[in-house]
C-alpha positions as CSV (number, residue, x, y, z in Angstrom):
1,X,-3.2,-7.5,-4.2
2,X,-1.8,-11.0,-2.1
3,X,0.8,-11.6,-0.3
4,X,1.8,-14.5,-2.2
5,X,2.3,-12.3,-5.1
6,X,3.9,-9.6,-3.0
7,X,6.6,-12.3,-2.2
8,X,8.3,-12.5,-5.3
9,X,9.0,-9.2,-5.6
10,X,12.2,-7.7,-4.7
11,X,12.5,-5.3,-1.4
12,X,13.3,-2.2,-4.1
13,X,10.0,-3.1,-5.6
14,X,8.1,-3.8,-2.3
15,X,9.8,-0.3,-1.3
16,X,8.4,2.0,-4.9
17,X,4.9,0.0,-4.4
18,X,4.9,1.5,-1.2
19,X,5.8,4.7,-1.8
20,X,3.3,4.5,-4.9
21,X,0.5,4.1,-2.3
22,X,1.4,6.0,0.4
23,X,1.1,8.9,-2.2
24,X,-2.4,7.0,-3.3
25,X,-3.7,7.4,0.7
26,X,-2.9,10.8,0.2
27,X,-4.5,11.4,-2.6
28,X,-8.1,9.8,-0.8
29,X,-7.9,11.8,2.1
30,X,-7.3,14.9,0.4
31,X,-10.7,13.5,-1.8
32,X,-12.2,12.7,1.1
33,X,-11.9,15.9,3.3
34,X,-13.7,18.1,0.3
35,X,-16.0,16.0,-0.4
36,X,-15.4,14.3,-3.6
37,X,-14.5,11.1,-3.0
38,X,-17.1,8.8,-4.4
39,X,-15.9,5.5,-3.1
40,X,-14.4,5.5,0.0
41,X,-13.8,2.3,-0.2
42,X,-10.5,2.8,-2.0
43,X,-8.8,4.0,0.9
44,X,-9.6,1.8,2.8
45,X,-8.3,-1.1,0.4
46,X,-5.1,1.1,-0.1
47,X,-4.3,1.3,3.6
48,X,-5.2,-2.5,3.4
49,X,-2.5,-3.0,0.7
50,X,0.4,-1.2,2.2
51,X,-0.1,-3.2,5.6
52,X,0.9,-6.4,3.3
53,X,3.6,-4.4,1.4
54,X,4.9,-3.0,4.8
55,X,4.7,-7.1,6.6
56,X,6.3,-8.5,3.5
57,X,9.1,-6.1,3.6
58,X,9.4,-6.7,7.3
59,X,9.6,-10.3,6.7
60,X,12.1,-10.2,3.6
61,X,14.4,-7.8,6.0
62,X,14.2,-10.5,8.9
63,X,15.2,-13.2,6.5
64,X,18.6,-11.6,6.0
């Protein structure tokens, strides 16, 4: 996921995709505590992806 293409989206978007992954983070950490998560990797990318949904929403609010 980019920035760029984060950009065009509208803050009610940016605001579902980040509920979307917030639910996602949960989801690995409940994998990763018993054991079953067999990449971890994805977390990490997912808590990579909703820093650029939660800075694009911060800069779409400031621009108002």
């Amino acid at each position: 996921m980019k920035a760029k293409d984060l950009r065009i989206k509208t803050i009610e978007e940016l605001k579902k995709l980040e509920n979307d992954l917030r639910k996602k983070i949960q989801e690995y950490l409940i994998l990763k505590k018993i054991k079953k998560l067999d990449k971890p990797h994805f977390l990490r990318q997912a808590k990579k992806d909703l820093a650029r949904v939660l800075t694009v929403i911060n800069e779409k609010l400031k621009q108002k």
